[in-house]
C-alpha positions in Angstrom: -132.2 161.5 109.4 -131.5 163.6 112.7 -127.6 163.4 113.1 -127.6 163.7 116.9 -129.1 161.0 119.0 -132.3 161.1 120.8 -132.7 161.1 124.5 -135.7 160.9 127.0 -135.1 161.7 130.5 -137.9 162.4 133.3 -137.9 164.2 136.6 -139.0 162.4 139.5 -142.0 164.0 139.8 -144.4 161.5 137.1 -141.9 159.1 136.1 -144.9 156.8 135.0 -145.8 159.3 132.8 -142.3 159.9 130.7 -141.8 155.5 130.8 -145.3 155.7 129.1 -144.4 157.6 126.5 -140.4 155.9 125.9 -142.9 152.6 125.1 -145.0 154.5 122.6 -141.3 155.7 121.0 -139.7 152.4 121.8 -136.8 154.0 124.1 -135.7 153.3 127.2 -135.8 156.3 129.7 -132.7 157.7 130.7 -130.5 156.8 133.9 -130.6 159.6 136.3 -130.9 160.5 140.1 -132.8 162.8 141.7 -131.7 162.9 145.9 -133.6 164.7 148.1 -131.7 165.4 150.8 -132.0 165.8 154.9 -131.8 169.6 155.1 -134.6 170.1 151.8 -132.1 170.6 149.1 -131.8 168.6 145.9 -128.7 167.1 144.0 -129.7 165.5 140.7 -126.9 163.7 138.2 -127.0 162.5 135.1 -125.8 158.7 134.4 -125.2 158.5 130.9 -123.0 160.6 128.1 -125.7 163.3 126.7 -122.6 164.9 124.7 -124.1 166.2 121.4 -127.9 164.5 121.6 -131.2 166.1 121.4 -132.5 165.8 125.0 -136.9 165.7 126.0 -136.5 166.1 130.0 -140.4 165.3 130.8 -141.4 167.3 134.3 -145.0 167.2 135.5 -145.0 169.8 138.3 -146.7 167.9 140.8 -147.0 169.1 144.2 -144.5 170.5 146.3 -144.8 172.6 143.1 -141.5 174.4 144.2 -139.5 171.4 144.7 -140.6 170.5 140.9 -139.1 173.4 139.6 -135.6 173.7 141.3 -135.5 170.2 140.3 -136.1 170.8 136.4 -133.8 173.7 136.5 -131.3 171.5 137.8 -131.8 169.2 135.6 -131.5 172.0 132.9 -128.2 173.0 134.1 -126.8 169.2 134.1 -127.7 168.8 130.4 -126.0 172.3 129.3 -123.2 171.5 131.4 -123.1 168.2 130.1 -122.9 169.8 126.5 -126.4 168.3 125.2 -127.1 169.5 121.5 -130.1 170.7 122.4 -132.5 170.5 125.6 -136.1 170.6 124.9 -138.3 170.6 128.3 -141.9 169.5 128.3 -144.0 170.7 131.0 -147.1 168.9 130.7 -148.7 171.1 133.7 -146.6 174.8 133.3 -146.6 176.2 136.9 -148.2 179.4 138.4 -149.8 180.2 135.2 -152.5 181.9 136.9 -150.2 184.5 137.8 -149.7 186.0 134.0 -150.3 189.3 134.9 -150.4 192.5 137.3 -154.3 192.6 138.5 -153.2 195.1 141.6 -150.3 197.2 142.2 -147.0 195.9 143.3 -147.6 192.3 142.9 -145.3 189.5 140.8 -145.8 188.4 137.3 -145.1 184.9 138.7 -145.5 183.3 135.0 -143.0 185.2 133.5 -140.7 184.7 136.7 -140.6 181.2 135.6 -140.4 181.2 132.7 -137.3 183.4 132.6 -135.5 180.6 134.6 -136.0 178.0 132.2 -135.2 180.1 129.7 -131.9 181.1 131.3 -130.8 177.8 132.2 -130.4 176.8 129.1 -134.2 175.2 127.7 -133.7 175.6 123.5 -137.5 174.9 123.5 -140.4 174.8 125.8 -143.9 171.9 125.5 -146.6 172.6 127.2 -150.6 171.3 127.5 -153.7 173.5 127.5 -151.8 176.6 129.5 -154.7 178.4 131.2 -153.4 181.8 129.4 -151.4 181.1 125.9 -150.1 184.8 126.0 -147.6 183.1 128.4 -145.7 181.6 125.5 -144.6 185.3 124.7 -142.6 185.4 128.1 -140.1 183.1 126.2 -137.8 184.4 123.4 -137.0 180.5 122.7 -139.8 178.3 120.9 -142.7 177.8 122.6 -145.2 174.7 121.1 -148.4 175.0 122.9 -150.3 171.8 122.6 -154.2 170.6 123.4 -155.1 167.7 125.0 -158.5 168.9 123.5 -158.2 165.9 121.0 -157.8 163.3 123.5 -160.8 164.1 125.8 -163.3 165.1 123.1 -162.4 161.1 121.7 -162.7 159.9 124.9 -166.5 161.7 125.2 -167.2 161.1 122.0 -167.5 156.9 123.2 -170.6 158.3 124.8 -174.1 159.5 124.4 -174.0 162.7 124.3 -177.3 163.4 122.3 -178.7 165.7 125.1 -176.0 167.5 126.4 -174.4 171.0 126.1 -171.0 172.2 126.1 -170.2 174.7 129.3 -167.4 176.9 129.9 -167.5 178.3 133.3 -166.7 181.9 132.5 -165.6 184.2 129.1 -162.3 183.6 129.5 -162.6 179.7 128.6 -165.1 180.1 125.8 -162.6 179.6 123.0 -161.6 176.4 124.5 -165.4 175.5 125.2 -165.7 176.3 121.8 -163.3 174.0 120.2 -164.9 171.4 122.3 -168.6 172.0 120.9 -167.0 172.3 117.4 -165.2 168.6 117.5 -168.7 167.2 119.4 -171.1 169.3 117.5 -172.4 170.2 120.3 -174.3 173.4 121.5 -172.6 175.6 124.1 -173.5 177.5 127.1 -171.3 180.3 128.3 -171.5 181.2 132.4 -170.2 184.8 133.3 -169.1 184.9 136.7 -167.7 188.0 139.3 -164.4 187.6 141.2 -164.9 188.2 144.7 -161.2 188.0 145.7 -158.2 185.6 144.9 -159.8 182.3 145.8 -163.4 183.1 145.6 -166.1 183.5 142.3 -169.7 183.8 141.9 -171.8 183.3 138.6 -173.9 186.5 137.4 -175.6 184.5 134.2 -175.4 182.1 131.8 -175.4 183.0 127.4 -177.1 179.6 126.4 -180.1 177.5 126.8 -179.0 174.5 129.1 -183.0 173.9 130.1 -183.5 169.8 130.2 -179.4 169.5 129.3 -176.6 167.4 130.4 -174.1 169.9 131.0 -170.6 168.8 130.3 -168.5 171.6 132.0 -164.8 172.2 130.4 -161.5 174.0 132.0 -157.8 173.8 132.0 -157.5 173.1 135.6 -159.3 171.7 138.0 -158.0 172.8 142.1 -160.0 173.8 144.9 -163.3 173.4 143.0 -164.6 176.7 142.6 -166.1 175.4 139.0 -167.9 173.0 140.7 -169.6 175.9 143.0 -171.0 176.8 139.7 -173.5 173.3 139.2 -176.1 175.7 141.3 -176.5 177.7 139.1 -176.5 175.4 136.4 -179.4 173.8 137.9 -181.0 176.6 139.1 -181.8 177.4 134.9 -183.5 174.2 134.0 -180.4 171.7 134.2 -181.7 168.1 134.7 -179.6 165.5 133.9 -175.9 164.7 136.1 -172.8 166.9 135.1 -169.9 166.1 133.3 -166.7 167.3 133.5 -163.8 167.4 131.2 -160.1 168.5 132.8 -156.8 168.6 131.3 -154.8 169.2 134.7 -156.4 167.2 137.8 -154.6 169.5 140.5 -157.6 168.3 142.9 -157.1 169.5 146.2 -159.1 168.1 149.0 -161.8 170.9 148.9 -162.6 169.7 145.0 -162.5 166.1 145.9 -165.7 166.5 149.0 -167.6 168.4 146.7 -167.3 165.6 143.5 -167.6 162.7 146.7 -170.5 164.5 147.6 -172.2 166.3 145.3 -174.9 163.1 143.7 -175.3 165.8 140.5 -171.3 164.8 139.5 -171.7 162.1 137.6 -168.0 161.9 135.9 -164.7 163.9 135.7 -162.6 163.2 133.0 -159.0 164.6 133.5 -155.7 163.7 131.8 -152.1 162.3 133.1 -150.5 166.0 132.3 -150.3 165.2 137.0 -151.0 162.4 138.6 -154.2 161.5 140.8 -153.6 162.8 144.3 -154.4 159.5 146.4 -158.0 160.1 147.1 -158.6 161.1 143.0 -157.2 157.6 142.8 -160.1 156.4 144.8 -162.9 157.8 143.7 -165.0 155.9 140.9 -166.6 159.5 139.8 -163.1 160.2 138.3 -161.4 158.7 135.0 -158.3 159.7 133.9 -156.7 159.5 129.9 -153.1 159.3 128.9 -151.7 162.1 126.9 -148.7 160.1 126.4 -149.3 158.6 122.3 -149.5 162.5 122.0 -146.2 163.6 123.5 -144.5 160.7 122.0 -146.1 161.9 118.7 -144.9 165.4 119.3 -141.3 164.2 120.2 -140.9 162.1 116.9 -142.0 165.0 114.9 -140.1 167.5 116.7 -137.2 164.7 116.4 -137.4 164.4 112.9 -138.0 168.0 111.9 -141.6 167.6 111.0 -144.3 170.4 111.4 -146.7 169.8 114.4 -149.2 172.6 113.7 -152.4 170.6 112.6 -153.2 169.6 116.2 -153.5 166.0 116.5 -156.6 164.0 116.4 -155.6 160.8 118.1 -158.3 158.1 117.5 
């Protein structure tokens, strides 16, 4: 048995998210205050003795994405100060991870920016879901467990008929999850290649696959301003028939993604998990269902908890 005592505490970004997962564990979350003050800075405090236990701070960085982060970091520094055994953060949503790398000259590695400051604040180990590049987990020197909410959504599309439709991973660089998808569904798969045009704009050159009479179920890590959804053209332009699908781990969904799946009668569903919460007009929309990753955390937690290995990734039925 672990000799230091277990500990759950949340930011307040997706507090529903961290009580969801204390009632799989059967915990109560822990007592602490986040203020936000007059003038835009934060004061957090802890209000219980974390002396000696193994602490999971849970922080979804949810929009302001900034405030989210001086707000874990704080938090970080509260727990070390507080002399917590050890401080494992899990970052369902791990921020500006589309910034992993130098594509021009003279430009920020934003990733690793970040993930030096958890690092140095004290973090003994770092969680995080479906990271849109898993080379970040080599900005860390601490451990890093990258987990897949890959499980969770192929169950959840599994429930359905999916006898005519095709996997789709809007460009090369999501193939491999794409094709972890097709391999749980046994499903065929469709790769799109696509050109960027500049930092918020894409276009698709072709598609590796026959999607001719399919129903298209498109995959990615994120979904934001919609530029995957710009893609259905050309989806339909090769002999696509049937409404699209699409399966999300992080619904970021700013307003520009939410007209298009409003409007766009060929989006028939969105799947997406609670790694962020719905932005009020996600919450809204009937096109959009959202799955809980929390009997996963909680399961990663115990076995983190107890010492156990987490490599098999979970299948969660």
């Amino acid at each position: 048995m672990p000799s230091h005592p277990l500990h759950i505490f949340s930011g307040s970004r997706f507090v529903q998210l961290a009580q969801e997962i204390t009632s799989e564990l059967d915990l109560q979350l822990g007592n602490a205050t986040s203020t936000f003050l007059p003038d835009s800075e934060i004061h957090v405090i802890l209000n219980e003795v974390v002396r000696e236990h193994d602490v999971f701070f849970i922080q979804s960085i949810a929009r302001p994405v900034n405030d989210a982060i001086i707000e874990l970091l704080l938090y970080l520094d509260a727990f070390r100060r507080a002399s917590a055994h050890k401080i494992n953060v899990i970052i369902p949503y791990f921020p500006y991870a589309r910034q992993e790398r130098m594509s021009k000259g003279r430009e920020s590695i934003s990733a690793r920016v970040i993930a030096n400051l958890i690092e140095q604040q004290g973090a003994s180990r770092v969680i995080f879901i479906d990271i849109h590049n898993p080379a970040i987990q080599g900005f860390f020197n601490i451990p890093v467990d990258p987990i897949s909410a890959i499980p969770i959504l192929c169950n959840h599309l599994s429930k359905s008929d999916l006898s005519n439709a095709i996997i789709v991973s809007p460009d090369v660089g999501r193939a491999s999850l794409a094709g972890k998808y097709a391999e749980r569904l046994k499903l065929p798969l469709a790769i799109m290649h696509k050109r960027r045009d500049d930092f918020l704009s894409s276009r698709v050159t072709h598609i590796v696959g026959e999607v001719d009479g399919k129903k298209p179920i498109i995959i990615d890590d994120l979904i934001a301003g919609g530029s995957i959804l710009n893609q259905l053209d050309t989806l339909y332009d090769h002999g696509v028939t049937e409404k699209a699908w699409l399966s999300i781990t992080h619904p970021i969904l700013l307003d520009s993604a939410m007209d298009i799946i409003y409007n766009d009668p060929r989006i028939e569903r969105v799947v997406v998990t609670n790694t962020l919460p719905l932005p009020e007009r996600a919450k809204q929309c009937n096109k959009i269902k959202q799955v809980t990753i929390a009997p996963l955390l909680s399961e990663i937690i115990r076995r983190i908890y107890n010492g156990e290995s987490i490599l098999n990734q979970l299948v969660l039925s």
